[in-house]
KEVONU-738363 format. One record per residue (C-alpha): residue in one letter; residue number from 1; x, y, z. Coordinates in nm, 4 decimals, padded with zeros to 6 digits, always signed. Example, Ala and Ser with C-alpha at 12.3 -4.5 7.8 and 13.67 -1.06 7.14 Angstrom:
# KEVONU-738363
@residuo: A; num: 1; X: +01.2300; Y: -00.4500; Z: +00.7800;
@residuo: S; num: 2; X: +01.3670; Y: -00.1060; Z: +00.7140;
END
This chain:
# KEVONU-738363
@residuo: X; num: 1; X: +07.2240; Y: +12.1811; Z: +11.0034;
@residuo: X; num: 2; X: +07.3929; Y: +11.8906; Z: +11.0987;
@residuo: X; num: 3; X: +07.1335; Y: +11.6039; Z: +11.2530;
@residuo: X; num: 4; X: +07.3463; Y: +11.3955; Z: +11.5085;
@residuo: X; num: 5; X: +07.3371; Y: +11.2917; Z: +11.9148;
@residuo: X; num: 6; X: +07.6935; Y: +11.4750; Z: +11.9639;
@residuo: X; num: 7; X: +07.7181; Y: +11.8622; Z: +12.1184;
@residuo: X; num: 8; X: +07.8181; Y: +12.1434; Z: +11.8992;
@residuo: X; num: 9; X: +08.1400; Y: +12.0775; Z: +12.0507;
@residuo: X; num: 10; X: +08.1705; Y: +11.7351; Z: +12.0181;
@residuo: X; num: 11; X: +08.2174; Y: +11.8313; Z: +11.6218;
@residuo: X; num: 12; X: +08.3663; Y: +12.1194; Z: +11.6302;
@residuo: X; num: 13; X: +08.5830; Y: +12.1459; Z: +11.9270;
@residuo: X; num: 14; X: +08.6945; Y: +12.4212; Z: +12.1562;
@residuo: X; num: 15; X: +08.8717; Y: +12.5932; Z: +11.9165;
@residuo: X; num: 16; X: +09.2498; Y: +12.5657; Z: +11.9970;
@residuo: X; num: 17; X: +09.2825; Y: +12.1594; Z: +12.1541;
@residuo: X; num: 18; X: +09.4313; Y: +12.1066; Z: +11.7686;
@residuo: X; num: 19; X: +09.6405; Y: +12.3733; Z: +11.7259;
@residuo: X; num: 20; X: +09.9439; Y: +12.1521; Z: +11.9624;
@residuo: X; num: 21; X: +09.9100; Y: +11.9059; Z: +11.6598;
@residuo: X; num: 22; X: +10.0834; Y: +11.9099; Z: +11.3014;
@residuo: X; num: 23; X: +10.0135; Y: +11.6633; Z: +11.0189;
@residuo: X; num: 24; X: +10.3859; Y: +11.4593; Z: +10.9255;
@residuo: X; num: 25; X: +10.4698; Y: +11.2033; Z: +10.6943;
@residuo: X; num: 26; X: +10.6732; Y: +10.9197; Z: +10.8746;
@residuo: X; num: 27; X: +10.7737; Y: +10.6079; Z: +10.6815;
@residuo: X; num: 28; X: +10.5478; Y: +10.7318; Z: +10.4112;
@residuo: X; num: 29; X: +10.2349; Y: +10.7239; Z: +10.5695;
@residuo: X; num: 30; X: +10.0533; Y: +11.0427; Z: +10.6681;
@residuo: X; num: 31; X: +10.0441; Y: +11.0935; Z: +11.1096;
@residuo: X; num: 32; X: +09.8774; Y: +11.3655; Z: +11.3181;
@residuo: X; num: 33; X: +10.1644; Y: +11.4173; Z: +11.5548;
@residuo: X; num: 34; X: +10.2476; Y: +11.6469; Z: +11.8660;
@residuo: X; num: 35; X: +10.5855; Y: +11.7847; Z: +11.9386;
@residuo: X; num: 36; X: +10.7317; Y: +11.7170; Z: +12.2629;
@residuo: X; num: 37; X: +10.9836; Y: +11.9441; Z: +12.4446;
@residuo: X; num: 38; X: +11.2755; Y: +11.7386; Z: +12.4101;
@residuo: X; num: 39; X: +11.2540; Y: +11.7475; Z: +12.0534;
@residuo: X; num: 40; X: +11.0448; Y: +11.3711; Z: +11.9996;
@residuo: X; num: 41; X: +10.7475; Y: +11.3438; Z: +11.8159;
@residuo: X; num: 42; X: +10.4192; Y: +11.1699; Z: +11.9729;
@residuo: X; num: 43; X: +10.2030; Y: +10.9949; Z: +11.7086;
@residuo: X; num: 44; X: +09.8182; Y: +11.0983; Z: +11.7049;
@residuo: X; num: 45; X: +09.6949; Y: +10.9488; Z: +11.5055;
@residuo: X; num: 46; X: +09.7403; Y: +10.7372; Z: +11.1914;
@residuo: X; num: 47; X: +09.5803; Y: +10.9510; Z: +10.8463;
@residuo: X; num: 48; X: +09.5097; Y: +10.6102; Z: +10.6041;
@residuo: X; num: 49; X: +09.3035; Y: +10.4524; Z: +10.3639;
@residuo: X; num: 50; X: +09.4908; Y: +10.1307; Z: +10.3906;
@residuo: X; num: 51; X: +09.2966; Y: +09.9347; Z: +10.6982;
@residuo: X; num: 52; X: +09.6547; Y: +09.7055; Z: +10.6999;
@residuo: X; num: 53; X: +09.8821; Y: +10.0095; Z: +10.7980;
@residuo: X; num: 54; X: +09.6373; Y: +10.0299; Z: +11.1340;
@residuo: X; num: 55; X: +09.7993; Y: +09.6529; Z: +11.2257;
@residuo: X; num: 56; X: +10.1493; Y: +09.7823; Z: +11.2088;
@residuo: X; num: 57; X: +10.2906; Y: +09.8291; Z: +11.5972;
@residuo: X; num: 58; X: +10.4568; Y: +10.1430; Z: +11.4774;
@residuo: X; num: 59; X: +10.1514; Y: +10.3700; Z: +11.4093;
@residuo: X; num: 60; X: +09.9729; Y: +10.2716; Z: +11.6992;
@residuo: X; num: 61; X: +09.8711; Y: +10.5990; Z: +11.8948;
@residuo: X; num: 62; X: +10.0819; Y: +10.7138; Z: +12.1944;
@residuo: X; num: 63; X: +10.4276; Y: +10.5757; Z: +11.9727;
@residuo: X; num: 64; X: +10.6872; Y: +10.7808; Z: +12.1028;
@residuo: X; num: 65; X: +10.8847; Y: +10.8451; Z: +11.7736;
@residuo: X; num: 66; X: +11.2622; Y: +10.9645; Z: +11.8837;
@residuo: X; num: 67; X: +11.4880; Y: +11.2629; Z: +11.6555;
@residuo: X; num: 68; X: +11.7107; Y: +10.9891; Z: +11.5616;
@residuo: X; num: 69; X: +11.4158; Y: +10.7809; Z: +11.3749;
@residuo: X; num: 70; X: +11.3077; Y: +11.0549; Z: +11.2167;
@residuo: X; num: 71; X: +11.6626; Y: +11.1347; Z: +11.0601;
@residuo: X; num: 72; X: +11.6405; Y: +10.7770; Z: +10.8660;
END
């Protein structure tokens, strides 16, 4: 029993909103990411320990990461 102000839901979700994201390494740093139909990746969300890698402009959430950044 879990004793918190947030719905069953809140915790454990409908069911399938995560399945549309995929966990990626980019620039060695762990990312929840979703695939977009032209083939570029959306970041999530950053997956650290390190509160520094949260002040880099590249992991900030909503970073459109391109194929051709990914191939470097």
């Amino acid at each position: 029993m879990l004793y918190t102000p947030l719905s069953y839901n809140d915790i454990h979700g409908l069911g399938n909103e995560y399945e549309q994201f995929e966990v990626m390494e980019y620039q060695n740093r762990q990312c929840s990411v979703q695939r977009l139909e032209n083939g570029d990746i959306k970041l999530i969300q950053l997956l650290s320990t390190d509160p520094q890698d949260f002040l880099l402009n590249d992991f900030a959430p909503g970073t459109i990461i391109s194929n051709q950044r990914l191939l470097r």
